[in-house]
Structure formats: structure tokens, C-alpha cells
N, C-alpha and C positions, 0 to 999 in steps of 0.2 A: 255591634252588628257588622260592623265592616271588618274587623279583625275576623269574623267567622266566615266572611263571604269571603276575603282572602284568601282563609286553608282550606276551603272547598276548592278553590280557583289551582289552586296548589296540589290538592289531594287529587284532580278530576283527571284523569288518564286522557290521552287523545284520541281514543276511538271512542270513549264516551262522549267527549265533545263533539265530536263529528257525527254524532248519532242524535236522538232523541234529547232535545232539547229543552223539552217541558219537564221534564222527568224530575221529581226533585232527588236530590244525592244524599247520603249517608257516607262521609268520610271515613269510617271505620269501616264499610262494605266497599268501599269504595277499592281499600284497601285487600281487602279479601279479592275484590274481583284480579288486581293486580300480582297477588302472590299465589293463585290458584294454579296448580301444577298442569303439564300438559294432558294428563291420564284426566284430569276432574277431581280430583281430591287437594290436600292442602300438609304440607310439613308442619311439624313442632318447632323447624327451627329454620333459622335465616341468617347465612355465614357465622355458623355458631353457636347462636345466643336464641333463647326463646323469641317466637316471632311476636313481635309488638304493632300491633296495629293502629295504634295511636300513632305511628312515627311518622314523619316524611320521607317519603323514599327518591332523593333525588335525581334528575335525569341521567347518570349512568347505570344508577341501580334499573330504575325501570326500563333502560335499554337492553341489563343483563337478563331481568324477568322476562320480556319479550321475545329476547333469542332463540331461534329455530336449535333444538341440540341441546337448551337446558336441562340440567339432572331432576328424574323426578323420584324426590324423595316423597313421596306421596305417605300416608300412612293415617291409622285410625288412632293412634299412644296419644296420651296427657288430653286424650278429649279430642285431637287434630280432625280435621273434616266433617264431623258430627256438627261441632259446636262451630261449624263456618253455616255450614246447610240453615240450619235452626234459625243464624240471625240472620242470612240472607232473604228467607221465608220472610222472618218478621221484618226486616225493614221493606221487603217489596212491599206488603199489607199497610208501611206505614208510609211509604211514598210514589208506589203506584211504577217505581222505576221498572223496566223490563229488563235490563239487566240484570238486577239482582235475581230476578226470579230465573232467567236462565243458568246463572251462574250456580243457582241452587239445584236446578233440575241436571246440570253435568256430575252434581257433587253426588248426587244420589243414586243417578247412574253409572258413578263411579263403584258405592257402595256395594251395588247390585253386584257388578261385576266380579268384586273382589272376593264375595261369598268365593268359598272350595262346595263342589260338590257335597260334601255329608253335612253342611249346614256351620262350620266353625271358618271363623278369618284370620289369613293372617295379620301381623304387626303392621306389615309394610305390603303395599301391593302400588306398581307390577314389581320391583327390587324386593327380589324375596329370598337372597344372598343369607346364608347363616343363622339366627335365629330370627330373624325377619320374618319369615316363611311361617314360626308356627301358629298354630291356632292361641291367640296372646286371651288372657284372663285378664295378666297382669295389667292393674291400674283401670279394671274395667274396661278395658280396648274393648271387648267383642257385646258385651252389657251395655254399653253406649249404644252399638251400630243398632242393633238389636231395638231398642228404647226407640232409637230415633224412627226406625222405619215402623212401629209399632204407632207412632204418633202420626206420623201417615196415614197408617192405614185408617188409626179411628178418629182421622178429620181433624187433628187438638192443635189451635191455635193456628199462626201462621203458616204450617205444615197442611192446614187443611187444603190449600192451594192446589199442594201437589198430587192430592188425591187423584182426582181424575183419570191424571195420566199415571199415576204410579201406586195409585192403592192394590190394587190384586196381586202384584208383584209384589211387592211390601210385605204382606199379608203372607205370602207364602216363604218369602224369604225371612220373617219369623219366625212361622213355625214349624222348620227348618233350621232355625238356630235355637227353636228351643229343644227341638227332638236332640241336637247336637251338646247341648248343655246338659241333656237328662242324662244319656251317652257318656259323658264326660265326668261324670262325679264318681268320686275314688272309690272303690271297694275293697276293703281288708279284713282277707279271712272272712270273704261272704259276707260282710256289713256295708252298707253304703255309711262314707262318712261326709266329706267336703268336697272340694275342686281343687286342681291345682291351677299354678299360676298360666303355665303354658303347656302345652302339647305336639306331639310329634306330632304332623297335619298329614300322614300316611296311616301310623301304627295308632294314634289315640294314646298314647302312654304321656304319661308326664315326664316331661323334658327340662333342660336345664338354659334360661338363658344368658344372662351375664354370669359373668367366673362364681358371683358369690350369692348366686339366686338359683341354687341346684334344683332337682326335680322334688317336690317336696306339697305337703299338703299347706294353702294359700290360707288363711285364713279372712285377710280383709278382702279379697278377692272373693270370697264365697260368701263374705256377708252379700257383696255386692248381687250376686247368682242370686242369692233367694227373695233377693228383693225385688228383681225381676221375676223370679215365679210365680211370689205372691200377689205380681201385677196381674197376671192373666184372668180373663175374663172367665168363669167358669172351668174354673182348673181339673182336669183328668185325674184320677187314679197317683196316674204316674208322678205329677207335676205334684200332688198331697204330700204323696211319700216321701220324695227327694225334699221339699221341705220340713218338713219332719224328722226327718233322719239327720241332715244339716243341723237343725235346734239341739236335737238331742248332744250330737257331738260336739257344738259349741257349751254346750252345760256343762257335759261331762270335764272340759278341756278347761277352762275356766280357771284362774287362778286368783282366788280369792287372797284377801286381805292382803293384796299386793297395791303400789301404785308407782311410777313412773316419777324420779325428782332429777329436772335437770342444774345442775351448781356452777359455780365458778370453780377451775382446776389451771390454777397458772403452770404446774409442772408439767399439764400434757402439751404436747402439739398445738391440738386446737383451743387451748383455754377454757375448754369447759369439759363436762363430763354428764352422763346419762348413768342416773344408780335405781334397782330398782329396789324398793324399801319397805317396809311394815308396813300398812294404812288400813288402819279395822274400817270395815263396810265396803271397802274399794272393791274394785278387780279388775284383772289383766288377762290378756291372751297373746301368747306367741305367736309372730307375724306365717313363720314359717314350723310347720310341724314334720318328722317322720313319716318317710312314705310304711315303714315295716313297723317301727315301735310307736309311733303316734306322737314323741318326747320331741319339744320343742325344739330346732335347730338354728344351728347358727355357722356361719362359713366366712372366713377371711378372703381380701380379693386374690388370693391363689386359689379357692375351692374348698380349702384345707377346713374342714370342721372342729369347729372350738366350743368352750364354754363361754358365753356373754360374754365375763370379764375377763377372758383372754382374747376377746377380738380387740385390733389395734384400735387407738383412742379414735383416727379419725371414720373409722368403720364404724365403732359402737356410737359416734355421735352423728352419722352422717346417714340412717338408713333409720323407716320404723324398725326397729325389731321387736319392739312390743307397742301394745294400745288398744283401746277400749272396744273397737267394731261393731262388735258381735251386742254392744248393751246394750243399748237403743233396740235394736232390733227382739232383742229377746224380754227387754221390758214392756214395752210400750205397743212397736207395731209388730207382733206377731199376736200378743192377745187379739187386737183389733181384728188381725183378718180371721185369725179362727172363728172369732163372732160372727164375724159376716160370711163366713162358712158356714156356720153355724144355723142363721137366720135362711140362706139361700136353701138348705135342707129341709127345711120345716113343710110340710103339707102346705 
């Protein structure tokens, strides 16, 4: 017990001390309150290195986070600012602190903000420098913000808080991003197929944004898409379709009796290697597909498109380029919602 009252004593910023006093603290939020950019949102990373919020951040760091003129790498990538908001919400509910609950009310007025007009966000906001700017798929960035203000709106868990003051905004600022996400799903030669990873946030066109993440159809990206569609309460016409049309193309796209085996390879660079291989019942899908022929793609970090086993060893072992996504979803939870489609239609 003393060693914990310690790194609280340790974790507790000076304006919290100087504040509310009763308050009980959450060290890991405590921490969020301390690395919260000056916009309201929160970076993925902290001189470098993923941000770890279990750490101690000693009094020069905290005098650097404090500075009037800090950079704000704000942004919504790897989950950042969602998943600050979320535990903020739950630890106010678990300790009653008012700070955390403010710190979460900045976070989500952050969010607000960052919305573009047609309902998609970008990566990075207000630094919207290069691919920062566009409307990001990739890794679920805009499927998060979305989820989270959706949680909002219908009250769920510690997020119920925020409702009051930010449900009807909420609310519209989903469905807003889902008219943006219906907008957004590929068409080829007149078929809706999937999503890509990121978007020109002017044109709508699928954009390229690291050297070897060309403009291309996303695959786990768009598992992600329909799984927020299939969230919506009484789904449209539209919202059917577009799920539907996504199923199909992940079946169609499917490559059976494949599986993913990664070995030991002392000859390459990195000592191991990624092959993919025979495996009856299995199956695989291409992380990235053809925006014109549909045929799985692959790009070294020039741009330069290759075959699998011509991408360099530390490319093929350092990136999904293949994996499962789409199974789960097409075994398990899409039966499930079409039932309850199913049932909601009945007399």
C-alpha cells in the first residue's frame, strides 16, 4: 500500500494537487491528463517510441509537456485519442475525479472538430501536412472516432456521462460519417466492392499514403467498415447494400487452401521469413488488392510493385500482407446480423 501511495504521489501533476483534493487519482489517467496535446486530442507517440502510460514522467519531461509552444502531434492512428477519451470517461465513473471527466470532454471536442465537412477525418488534425490530412481507413482511424461518438450518443458505459452535453452532436456527427463511409466504398465497372485505406479528403478518390501503401482496395480496413455498419440501429437500404456487396467481394476474393507459415531463415536479414503455403480447409486474403484488376498487390518501400516473394525479406516480414479478417466476420457475425435482420422484418 505504500509503494502505491508513493507512485500516485509521483504520477499526481501539480495543478491536480493544487486542485480538488478529495478526488481519488488513476495513475494511468493521470498520465493521459499530462500528455493531452494543446488542441484536446492525444499523439501515438512520445519522443519517438509508442506513448506508455504506465511510465514516470520526470520533472523535466513534465515541464516540456507543459510548455506554452508544444508541438501538437494530435491525431486519431493506433486507436490515439479514442482510447484516451473511453478510459478517461471510465475512470471519472470509477473515481468521481473531475478532472478526468474534463480532460475527456476536451478529447471529444477535439474529435468534433476534426470531422471535415463531408463527414470523413483526417489521420492527424490540426497538423494535416502530407498524408496526414486524408480521410485515414487505415488501421480503423475513422471506424474508431465514429464507434466512439456512437457510444455517446446511445449512453454505453462510462461515455454515458458525456451524453448530456454532447449526445446530439455525437449523433449527427455519425451519421455524417456514415453517409461518408457509404460515399466512400470502391466502385468497379459499376459494382460496389470494399474501402480503401485512405482518401483524397477533397476528390474522395483513393490515395496513397506511406511509399508502399498505394491507393489500393484495404481489405482489413473494410472488414473493419462493415462492422460498423452492421452496428447501426435499424440500417437503411443503403447501409444493406454496402454490406452486402463488401460480403460478397470478400468471398469472391478469398483464397482458399492457403495459410500463412512464419520459419526460421538465418540467410535473410532478418532471420526469419513469412511463406505462404498449402493448408486444406484454411484461407487467406490479400491485405491490399487492385484498384482496376481486383489482383492482390504488393509494393516495396520505393512504390515499386512486386510479387510477394520479390518484396525485400524485411518488407515481406515486417507488414500484414496477408490474414484472415474477413473469416470471423463472414462465418460467424454476419449470419447473426442477417437473423436479426431478419427477425426486425417480420410482421
Amino acid at each position: 500500500m505504500h509503494l502505491r501511495l508513493l507512485l500516485l504521489t509521483l504520477l499526481l501533476p501539480a495543478s491536480a494537487m493544487a486542485g480538488d483534493t478529495h478526488a481519488a487519482l488513476d495513475p494511468v489517467a493521470e498520465n493521459m491528463l499530462l500528455l493531452q496535446t494543446p488542441s484536446g486530442g492525444w499523439s501515438k507517440h512520445y519522443s519517438g517510441k509508442k506513448v506508455d502510460y504506465d511510465r514516470h514522467y520526470d520533472e523535466a519531461e513534465r515541464a516540456a509537456l507543459r510548455a506554452s509552444g508544444r508541438p501538437d502531434d494530435a491525431t486519431i492512428d493506433n486507436h490515439a485519442t479514442t482510447s484516451e477519451i473511453a478510459y478517461l470517461a471510465e475512470a471519472h465513473a470509477r473515481t468521481g475525479n473531475p478532472l478526468y471527466l474534463d480532460a475527456a470532454r476536451r478529447g471529444v471536442e477535439y474529435l468534433l472538430r476534426a470531422q471535415y465537412a463531408n463527414g470523413g477525418w483526417p489521420q492527424f488534425f490540426p497538423d494535416r501536412s502530407g498524408y496526414r490530412a486524408r480521410i485515414t481507413l487505415n488501421d480503423d482511424a475513422m471506424v474508431h472516432a465514429i464507434a466512439l461518438l456512437q457510444d455517446i450518443a446511445e449512453r454505453r458505459g462510462g461515455l454515458a456521462t458525456l451524453a448530456p452535453e454532447f449526445g446530439a452532436r455525437a449523433a449527427d456527427a455519425v451519421a455524417r460519417g456514415i453517409d461518408c463511409l457509404l460515399a466512400l466504398q470502391v466502385r468497379i465497372d459499376g459494382q460496389p466492392t470494399i474501402w480503401a485505406a485512405q482518401y483524397d479528403e477533397a476528390s474522395l478518390e483513393p490515395a496513397q499514403a506511406r511509399s508502399y501503401e498505394l491507393p489500393s482496395l484495404a481489405v482489413a480496413e473494410s472488414v473493419g467498415v462493415v462492422r460498423l455498419l452492421m452496428r447501426q440501429p435499424n440500417p437503411d437500404p443503403r447501409v444493406v447494400a454496402a454490406i452486402e456487396a463488401a460480403a460478397r467481394w470478400f468471398e469472391a476474393h478469398r483464397l482458399p487452401g492457403l495459410a500463412l507459415r512464419h520459419v526460421e531463415a538465418p540467410h535473410e536479414e532478418t532471420g526469419r521469413d513469412v511463406l505462404v503455403v498449402p493448408s486444406p480447409g484454411a484461407s487467406l486474403w490479400a491485405r491490399f488488392h487492385d484498384l482496376r484488376t481486383q489482383q492482390p498487390l504488393f509494393a516495396n518501400r520505393d512504390g515499386r510493385r512486386v510479387d510477394f516473394a520479390d518484396l525485400p525479406n524485411e518488407r515481406r516480414t515486417g507488414y500484414a500482407w496477408y490474414g484472415t479478417w474477413p473469416g470471423p466476420l463472414l462465418a460467424e457475425e454476419l449470419p447473426r446480423w442477417r437473423q436479426v435482420q431478419a427477425a426486425a422484418a417480420r410482421p
